[in-house]
C-alpha beads as a LAMMPS data file, in Angstrom:
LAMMPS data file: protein, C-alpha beads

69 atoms
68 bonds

1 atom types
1 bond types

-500.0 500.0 xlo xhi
-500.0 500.0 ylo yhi
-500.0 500.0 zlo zhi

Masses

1 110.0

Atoms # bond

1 1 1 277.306 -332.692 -420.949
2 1 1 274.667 -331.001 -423.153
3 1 1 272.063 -330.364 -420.552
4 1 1 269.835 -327.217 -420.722
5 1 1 267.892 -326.014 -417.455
6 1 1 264.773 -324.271 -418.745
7 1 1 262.201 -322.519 -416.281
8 1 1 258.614 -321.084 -418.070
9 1 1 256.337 -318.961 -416.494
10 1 1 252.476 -319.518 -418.325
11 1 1 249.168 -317.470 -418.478
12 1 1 245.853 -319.010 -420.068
13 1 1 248.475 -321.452 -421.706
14 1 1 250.847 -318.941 -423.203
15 1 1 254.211 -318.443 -422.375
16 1 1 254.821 -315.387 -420.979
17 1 1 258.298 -315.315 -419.786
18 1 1 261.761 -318.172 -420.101
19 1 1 265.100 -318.562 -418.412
20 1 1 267.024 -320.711 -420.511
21 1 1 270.283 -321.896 -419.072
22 1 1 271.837 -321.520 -422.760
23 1 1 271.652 -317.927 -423.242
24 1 1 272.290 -317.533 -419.660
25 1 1 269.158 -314.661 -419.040
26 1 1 265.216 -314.434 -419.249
27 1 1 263.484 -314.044 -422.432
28 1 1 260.023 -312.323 -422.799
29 1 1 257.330 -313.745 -425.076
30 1 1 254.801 -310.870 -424.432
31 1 1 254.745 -307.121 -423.855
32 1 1 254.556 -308.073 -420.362
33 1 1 256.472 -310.957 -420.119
34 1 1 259.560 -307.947 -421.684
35 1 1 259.279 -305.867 -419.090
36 1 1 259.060 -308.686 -416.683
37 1 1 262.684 -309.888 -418.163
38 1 1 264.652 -306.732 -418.228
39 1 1 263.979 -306.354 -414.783
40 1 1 265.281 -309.885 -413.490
41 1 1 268.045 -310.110 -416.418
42 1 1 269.002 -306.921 -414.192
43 1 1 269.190 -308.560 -410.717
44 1 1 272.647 -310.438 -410.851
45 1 1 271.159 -312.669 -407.785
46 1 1 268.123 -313.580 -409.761
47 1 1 270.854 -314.736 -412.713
48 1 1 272.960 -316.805 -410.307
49 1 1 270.165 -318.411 -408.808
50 1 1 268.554 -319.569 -412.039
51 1 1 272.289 -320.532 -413.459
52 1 1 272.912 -322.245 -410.297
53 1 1 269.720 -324.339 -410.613
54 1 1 271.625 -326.053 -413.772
55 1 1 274.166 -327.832 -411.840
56 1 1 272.187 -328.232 -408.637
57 1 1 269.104 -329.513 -410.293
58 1 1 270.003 -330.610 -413.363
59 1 1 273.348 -332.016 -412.788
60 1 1 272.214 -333.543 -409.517
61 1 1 269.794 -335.512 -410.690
62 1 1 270.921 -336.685 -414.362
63 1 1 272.649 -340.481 -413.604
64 1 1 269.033 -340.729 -411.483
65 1 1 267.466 -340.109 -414.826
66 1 1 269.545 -341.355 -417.692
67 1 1 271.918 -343.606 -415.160
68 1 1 272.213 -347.790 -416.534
69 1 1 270.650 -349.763 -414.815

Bonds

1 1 1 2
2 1 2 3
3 1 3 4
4 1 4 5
5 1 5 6
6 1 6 7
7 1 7 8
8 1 8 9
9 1 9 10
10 1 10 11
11 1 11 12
12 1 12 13
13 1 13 14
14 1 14 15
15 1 15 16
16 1 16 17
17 1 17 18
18 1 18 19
19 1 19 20
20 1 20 21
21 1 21 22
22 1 22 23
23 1 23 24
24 1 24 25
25 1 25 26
26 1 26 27
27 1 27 28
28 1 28 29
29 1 29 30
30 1 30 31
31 1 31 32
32 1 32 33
33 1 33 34
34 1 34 35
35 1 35 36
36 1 36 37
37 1 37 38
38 1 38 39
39 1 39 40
40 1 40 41
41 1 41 42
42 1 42 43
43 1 43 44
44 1 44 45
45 1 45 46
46 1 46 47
47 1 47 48
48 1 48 49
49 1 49 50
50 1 50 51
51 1 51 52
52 1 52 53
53 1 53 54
54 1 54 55
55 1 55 56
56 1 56 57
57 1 57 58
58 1 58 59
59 1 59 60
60 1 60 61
61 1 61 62
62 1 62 63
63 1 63 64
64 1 64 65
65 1 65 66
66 1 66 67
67 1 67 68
68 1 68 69
């Protein structure tokens, strides 16, 4: 299934930082937000735990979602 898992992190409404489950690794939006993902895109726990939260999240809860009725 085509799901995507996507986690944001915001300040004063603008995206600093984004794990998206489709690349597989965080993305930085601002000089900060960068830094901020080279370090966790370093940290292979970090990675697993934000991959794993695809299928434990995402997969858990998609018939509770999109299920018929």
């Amino acid at each position: 299934k085509d799901i995507q898992y996507v986690f944001s992190n915001y300040y004063n409404k603008l995206e600093i930082i984004r794990f998206d489950s489709n690349l597989g690794k965080y993305v930085g939006y601002t000089e900060f937000g960068v830094k901020q993902a080279n370090y966790w895109n370093n940290i292979p726990s970090e990675i697993a735990r934000r991959r794993a939260q695809r299928e434990g999240y995402c997969q858990h809860n998609i018939d509770i979602w999109y299920g018929n009725p």
